[in-house]
Structure formats: C-alpha cells, structure tokens
N, C-alpha and C positions, 0 to 999 in steps of 0.2 A: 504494500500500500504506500503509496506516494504522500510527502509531507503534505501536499495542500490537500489529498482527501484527508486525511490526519487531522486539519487544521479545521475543516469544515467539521469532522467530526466533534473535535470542543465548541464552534462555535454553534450547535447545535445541543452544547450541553449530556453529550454523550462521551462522558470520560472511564466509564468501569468497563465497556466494551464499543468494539470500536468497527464503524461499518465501511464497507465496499463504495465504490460509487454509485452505482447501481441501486444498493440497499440503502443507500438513503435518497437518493431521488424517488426511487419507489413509495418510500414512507414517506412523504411531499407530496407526491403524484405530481412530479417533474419530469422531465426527460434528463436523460445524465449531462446533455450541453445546458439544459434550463437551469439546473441544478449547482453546476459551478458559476452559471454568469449570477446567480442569486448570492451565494456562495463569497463568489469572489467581491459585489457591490456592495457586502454587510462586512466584510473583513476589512476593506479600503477602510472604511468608517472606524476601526477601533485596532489602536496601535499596535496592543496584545499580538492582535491577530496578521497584521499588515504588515510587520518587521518581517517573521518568519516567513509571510505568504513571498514575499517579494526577494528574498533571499533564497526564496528554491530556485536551484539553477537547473536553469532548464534540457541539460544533456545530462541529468540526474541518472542512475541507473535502476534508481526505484520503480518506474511507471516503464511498462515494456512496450506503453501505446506512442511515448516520446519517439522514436525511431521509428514509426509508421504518422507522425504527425497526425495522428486521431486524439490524443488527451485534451477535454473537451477543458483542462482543468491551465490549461498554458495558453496565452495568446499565439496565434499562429505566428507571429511575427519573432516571437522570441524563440521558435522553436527548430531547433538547425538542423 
C-alpha cells in the first residue's frame, strides 16, 4: 500500500486497520480516481496531512500502478 493510500486512510480516521484503494472508495461509493481527487483536496487543507502527501515521491516502489501510470493517487504530471 502506497503512502498516500496510507494517508487517506488516517484522514478518514481509520488508524487500527488500514484499507486498499478500492476498499475505501467502495465504503464512499467513489470511484478509486473520485476517491483520491477527494482525498487529495481534504489533505491540501490540513498540514498533518499535506507534508507527507506531497513528499511521496513519485517513482516510489510502493504503488506497482506508478510504472503503468494508472495510480489515480499521483498527478499525471509528476509521474515519470
């Protein structure tokens, strides 16, 4: 699991287990791209959350959707 699902996971207040992308746009009734642009527009707003969000580098090895440019969770732009 990649830091910013990680990240979405506390800012959703789920710290004792910790969900997939999928598993939590599911529990929203999101799409997993609806899910991080939500995700990511509640994080920008609060430091806790924006430090880390913004510090995941984006050729991370955590996310195996980064090398197929599908990680709905990275701007397309940052993602090499």
């Amino acid at each position: 699991m990649c830091e910013r699902v990680q990240i979405m996971n506390l800012s959703l207040d789920y710290v004792e287990e910790l969900y997939c992308l999928s598993c939590l746009a599911q529990q929203q009734d999101l799409s997993e791209a609806e899910m991080a642009e939500t995700a990511k527009e509640y994080v920008q707003g609060r430091e806790c959350f924006k430090t880390p969000w913004d510090n995941f580098a984006p050729q991370a090895q955590t996310c195996p959707l980064l090398k197929y440019q599908l990680c709905p969770c990275q701007n397309q732009s940052s993602v090499a």
